[in-house]
C-alpha positions, -999 to 999 in steps of 0.1 A, spaced: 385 90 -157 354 74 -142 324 63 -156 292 87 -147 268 54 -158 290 30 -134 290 58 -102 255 64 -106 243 28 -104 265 21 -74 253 52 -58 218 43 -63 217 3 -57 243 10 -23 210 38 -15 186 12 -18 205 -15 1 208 9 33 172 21 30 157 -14 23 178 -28 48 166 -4 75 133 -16 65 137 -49 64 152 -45 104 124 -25 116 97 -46 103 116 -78 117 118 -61 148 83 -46 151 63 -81 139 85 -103 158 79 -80 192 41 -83 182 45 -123 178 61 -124 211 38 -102 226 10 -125 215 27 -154 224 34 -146 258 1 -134 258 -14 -169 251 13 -183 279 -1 -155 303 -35 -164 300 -32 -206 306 -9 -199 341 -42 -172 348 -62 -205 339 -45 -223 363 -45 -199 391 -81 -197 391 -84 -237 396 -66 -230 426 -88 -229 456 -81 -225 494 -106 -243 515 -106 -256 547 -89 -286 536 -58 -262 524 -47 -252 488 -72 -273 460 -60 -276 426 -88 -283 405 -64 -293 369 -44 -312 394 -72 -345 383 -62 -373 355 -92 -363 335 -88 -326 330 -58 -312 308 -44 -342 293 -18 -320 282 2 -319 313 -3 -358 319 29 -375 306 62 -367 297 56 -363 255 34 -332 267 45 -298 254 33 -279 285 45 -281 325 36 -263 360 48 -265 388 34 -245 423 53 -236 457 45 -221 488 57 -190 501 84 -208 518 99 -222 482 85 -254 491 77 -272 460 33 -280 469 31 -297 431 40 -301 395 28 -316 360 34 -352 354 53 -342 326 78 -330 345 85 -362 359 120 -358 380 131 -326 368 120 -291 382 112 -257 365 135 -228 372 123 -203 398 134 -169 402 115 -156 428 89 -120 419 70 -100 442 36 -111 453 11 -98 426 36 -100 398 47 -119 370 82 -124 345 87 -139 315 120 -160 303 131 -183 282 143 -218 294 156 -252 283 131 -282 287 133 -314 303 136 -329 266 158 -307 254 139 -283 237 135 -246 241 107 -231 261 89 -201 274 72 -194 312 57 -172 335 60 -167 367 34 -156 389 35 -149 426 -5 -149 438 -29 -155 465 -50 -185 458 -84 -176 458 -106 -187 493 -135 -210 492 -153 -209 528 -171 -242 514 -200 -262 529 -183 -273 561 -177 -238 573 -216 -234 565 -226 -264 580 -206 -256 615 -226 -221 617 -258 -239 609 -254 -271 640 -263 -259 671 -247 -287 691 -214 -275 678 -203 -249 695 -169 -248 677 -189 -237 646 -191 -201 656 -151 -196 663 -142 -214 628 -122 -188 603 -109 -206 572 -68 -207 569 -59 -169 553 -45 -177 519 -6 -169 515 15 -163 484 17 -191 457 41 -191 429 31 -208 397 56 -213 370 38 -226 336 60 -235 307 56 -242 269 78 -255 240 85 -222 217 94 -241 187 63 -227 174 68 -189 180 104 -199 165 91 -213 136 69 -182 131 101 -163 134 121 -180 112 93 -177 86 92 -142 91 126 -136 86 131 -157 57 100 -139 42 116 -103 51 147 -114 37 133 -134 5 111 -99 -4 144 -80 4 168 -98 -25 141 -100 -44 132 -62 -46 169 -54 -46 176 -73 -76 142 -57 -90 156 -23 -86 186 -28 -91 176 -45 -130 153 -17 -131 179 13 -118 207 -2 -144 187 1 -169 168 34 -160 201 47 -155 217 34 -187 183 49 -207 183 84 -187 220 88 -201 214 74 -236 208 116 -249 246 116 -234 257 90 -257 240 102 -282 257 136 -280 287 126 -272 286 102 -305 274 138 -325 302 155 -316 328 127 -318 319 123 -353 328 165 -360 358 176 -376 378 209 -389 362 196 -422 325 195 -407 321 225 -388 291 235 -405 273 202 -388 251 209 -359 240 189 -329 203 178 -334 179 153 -317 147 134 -319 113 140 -299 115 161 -271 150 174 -257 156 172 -215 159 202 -199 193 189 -190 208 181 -224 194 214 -242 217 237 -225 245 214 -236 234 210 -268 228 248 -277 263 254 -258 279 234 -276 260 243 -311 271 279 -302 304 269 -301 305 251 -332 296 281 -347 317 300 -336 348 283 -345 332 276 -381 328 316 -382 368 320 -371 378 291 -392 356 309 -422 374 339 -410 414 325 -413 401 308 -447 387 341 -459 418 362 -449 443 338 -462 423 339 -494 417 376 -498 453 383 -487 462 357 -515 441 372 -543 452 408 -538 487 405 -530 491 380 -561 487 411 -583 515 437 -564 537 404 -563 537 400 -597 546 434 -607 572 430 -581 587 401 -599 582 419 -633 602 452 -622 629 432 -606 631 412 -641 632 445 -660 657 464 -638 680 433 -644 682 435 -685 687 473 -680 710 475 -646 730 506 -660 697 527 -668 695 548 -640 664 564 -648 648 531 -652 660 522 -619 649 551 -604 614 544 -621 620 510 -606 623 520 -574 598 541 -569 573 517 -584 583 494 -559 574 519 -530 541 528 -545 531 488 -549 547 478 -511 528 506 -501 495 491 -518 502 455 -501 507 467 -464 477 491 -469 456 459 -483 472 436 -451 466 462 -429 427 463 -434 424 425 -438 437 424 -404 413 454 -391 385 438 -408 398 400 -393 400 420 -360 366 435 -359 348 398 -371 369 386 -342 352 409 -313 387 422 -308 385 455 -314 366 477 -287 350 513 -286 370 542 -268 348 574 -268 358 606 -265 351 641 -273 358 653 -311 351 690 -325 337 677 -356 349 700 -380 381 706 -371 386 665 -370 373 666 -405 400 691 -420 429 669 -402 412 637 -419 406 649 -452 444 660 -456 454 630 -443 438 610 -470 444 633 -500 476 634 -493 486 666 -517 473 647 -542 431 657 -547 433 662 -581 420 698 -582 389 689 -555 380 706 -524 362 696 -491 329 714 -488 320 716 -448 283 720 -438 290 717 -399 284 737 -372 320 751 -358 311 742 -321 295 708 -330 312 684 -309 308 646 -308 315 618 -282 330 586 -304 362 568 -305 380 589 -323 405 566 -341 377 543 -357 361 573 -369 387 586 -383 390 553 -405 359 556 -415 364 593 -430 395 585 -446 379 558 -465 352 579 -473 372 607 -486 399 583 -505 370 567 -524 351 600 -529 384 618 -546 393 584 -561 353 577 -577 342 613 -584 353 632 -619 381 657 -614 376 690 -603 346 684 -584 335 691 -549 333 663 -521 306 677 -494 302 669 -460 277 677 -435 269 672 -402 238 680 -379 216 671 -348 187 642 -353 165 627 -327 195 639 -298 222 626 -323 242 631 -350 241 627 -385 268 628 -407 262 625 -449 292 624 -475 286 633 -507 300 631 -540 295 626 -579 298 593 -590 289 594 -627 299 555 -635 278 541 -604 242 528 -613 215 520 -587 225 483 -590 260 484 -578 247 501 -545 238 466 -534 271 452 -537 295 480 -525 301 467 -491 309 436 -505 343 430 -498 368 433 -525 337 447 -544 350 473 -574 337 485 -607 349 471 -633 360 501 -655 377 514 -623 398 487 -607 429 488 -626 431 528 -622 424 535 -589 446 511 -568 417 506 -541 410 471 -532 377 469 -525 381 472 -485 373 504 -480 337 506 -473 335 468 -464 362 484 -432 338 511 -428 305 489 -420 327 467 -401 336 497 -378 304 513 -374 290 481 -361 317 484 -332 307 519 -327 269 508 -325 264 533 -358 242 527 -393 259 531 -421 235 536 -453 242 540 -489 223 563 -518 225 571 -551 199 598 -562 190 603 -598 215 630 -607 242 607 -600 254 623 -563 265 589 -544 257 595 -500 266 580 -471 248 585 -441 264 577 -407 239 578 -377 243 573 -340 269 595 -335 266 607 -297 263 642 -293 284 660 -265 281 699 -272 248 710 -293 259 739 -314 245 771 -315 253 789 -345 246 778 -382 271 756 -400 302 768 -412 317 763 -445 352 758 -465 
């Protein structure tokens, strides 16, 4: 068990903390690089200040910032900024005042270069310098002039001034500044990077905690459903997320579902109740009779036989309670296959008369060579209960017709027979289940099943199933959909 809410937020916040702390590294490293680039800039350009107060002249090197009055800032040993100068033979030619005894690191770079690096200061504090390796630039001054231009000299026209050699010129600065700037920029990186974590991370938990609230919600809904509230159904206010309404018709779908099979077990337990409390009863009323009279062997005779006419009543009642409990419950599948109609009608029609049609007779309109693709068990059920309520409905010594023919490339097949008790009214309610009329139900031992079994099974076999009664009393039942495999060819036969 884990908690979605609890492995979201981690997920997210630990997200943010690796993305805002790449951020928070590059930007450090990227302003910090361009603070150090201007700083050493700034250091660059003072040594290039320097340089170019350094003059050679016939008097050798000159330098110009060398003089008490011109950049205090090198004049005493509080000063933040040092130089020192040597020749190209490392010979130290001079250095800041604020040096005093000490010396600034040289390294050594080619002529026409220059390095930065970092160093320790003579009081202690951290610094930056340059080094640059250059040629001091040549002054060929006034005396040089002044030789060409006397006449009496003649060592005025051999004089060349000294050629200029390389000079190295280390310049140094405290950096306490650019580490300050630094500092300030890190802390600020850092200070905007808890502060926007804890932001988010406020804003994700709750975010998160809201997004998942239709969850809760749902998952409350359904808590609260029981076997008793089945009819309940999952609903919600305002808009649904495209998310949750999958769920939420899934799971309404469900619901009805097992209301329809719990309806289904109530319904069977309570229609296998009603009718079986009848046949029970005469049960228990023979078995009391045959007791006061044990010696009557005609009576137990009697006794016996009612008993196999009533067990036979309550397994043919269970048995279509559980066909009808079968087809509500999707269990019962289509098989087609090929059927000579007419033949199949014969072997169905003694089936369900049994010896026993009460002087009636099966009148066929159907073509001999009709032949129909259907499952041929289910529709045999249907038949039977067709015929067992036409002989058991319709007066005595009366036809029951059936015909059959081709519509729209299928079959039809209508059932007729009188029904002189029937009014339009009762149409309505005869595939209700347990349905019967009322002057009939004691006689006829049907339980109301029949056609309620009938619909039931047409609806498997994709069929329609429709009821008439037309004025003269004829009650029909039209079954269409019936797939047709052979069309006949000759007119319909007849028996």
């Amino acid at each position: 068990m884990y908690s979605i809410r609890n492995r979201l937020n981690v997920t997210i916040i630990a997200s943010m903390v690796l993305v805002l702390s790449l951020t928070a590294v590059f930007l450090y490293l990227r302003i910090t690089d361009r603070v150090e680039q201007v700083f050493n800039s700034a250091v660059f350009d003072k040594a290039q200040a320097l340089i170019s107060l350094t003059e050679l002249d016939e008097d050798g090197l000159q330098f110009d910032f060398a003089q008490k009055d011109v950049m205090l800032e090198f004049q005493d040993a509080a000063a933040e900024q040092y130089y020192q100068l040597w020749d190209h033979d490392a010979e130290s030619l001079i250095k800041s005042p604020s040096l005093g005894a000490t010396e600034l690191p040289r390294a050594g770079v080619a002529p026409g270069e220059h390095a930065f690096a970092d160093l320790r200061l003579p009081d202690g504090r951290a610094g930056r310098l340059v080094e640059i390796n250059f040629l001091p630039r040549v002054d060929v001054g006034d005396k040089w002039g002044d030789a060409l231009d006397d006449e009496n000299d003649w060592r005025g026209a051999d004089y060349q001034p000294q050629p200029p050699q390389p000079t190295t010129l280390v310049f140094a600065r405290e950096r306490e500044s650019l580490d300050a700037t630094l500092l300030f920029i890190a802390s600020t990186i850092f200070g905007v990077f808890l502060t926007v974590l804890l932001i988010s991370g406020v804003l994700v938990w709750r975010l998160v905690g809201s997004g998942l609230a239709p969850l809760s919600r749902l998952a409350q809904q359904v808590g609260g459903i029981d076997e008793s509230s089945l009819d309940s159904r999952l609903t919600h206010d305002g808009a649904q997320s495209v998310e949750i309404a999958p769920i939420e018709d899934q799971l309404n779908h469900l619901l009805e579902r097992l209301q329809s099979a719990f309806e289904r077990e109530k319904r069977f337990s309570a229609n296998a109740a009603h009718e079986l409390r009848t046949p029970l009863a005469e049960l228990k009323t023979l078995a009391e009779v045959a007791q006061m009279v044990p010696d009557d062997a005609e009576q137990v005779s009697q006794f016996f036989s009612d008993v196999g006419d009533i067990s036979g009543q309550m397994e043919k009642v269970v048995a279509t309670l559980l066909e009808l409990a079968r087809s509500e419950a999707g269990l019962l599948r289509s098989d087609p296959q090929d059927i000579e109609l007419s033949s199949y009608c014969d072997e169905i029609w003694q089936q369900a008369i049994n010896g026993s049609g009460a002087g009636k007779k099966l009148v066929k309109h159907i073509p001999d060579d009709l032949v129909i693709n259907t499952d041929r068990e289910k529709l045999g059920m249907i038949l039977g209960n067709l015929f067992n309520n036409a002989v058991s409905y319709s007066p005595d010594n009366t036809d029951i017709e059936i015909s059959a023919g081709v519509r729209n490339r299928g079959v039809v097949i209508e059932v007729k027979n009188a029904a002189i008790d029937l009014r339009p009214e009762d149409i309505v309610h005869m595939k209700d289940r347990f349905w019967r009329k009322q002057n009939v139900r004691a006689a006829s031992g049907h339980s109301g099943l029949g056609l309620t079994l009938v619909e039931a099974l047409a609806r498997i076999m994709q069929l329609d199933v429709r009821l008439r009664l037309d004025q003269q009393h004829t009650f029909m039942v039209t079954i269409s959909g019936l797939a047709v495999s052979i069309v006949p060819s000759a007119s319909p036969g007849r028996a």
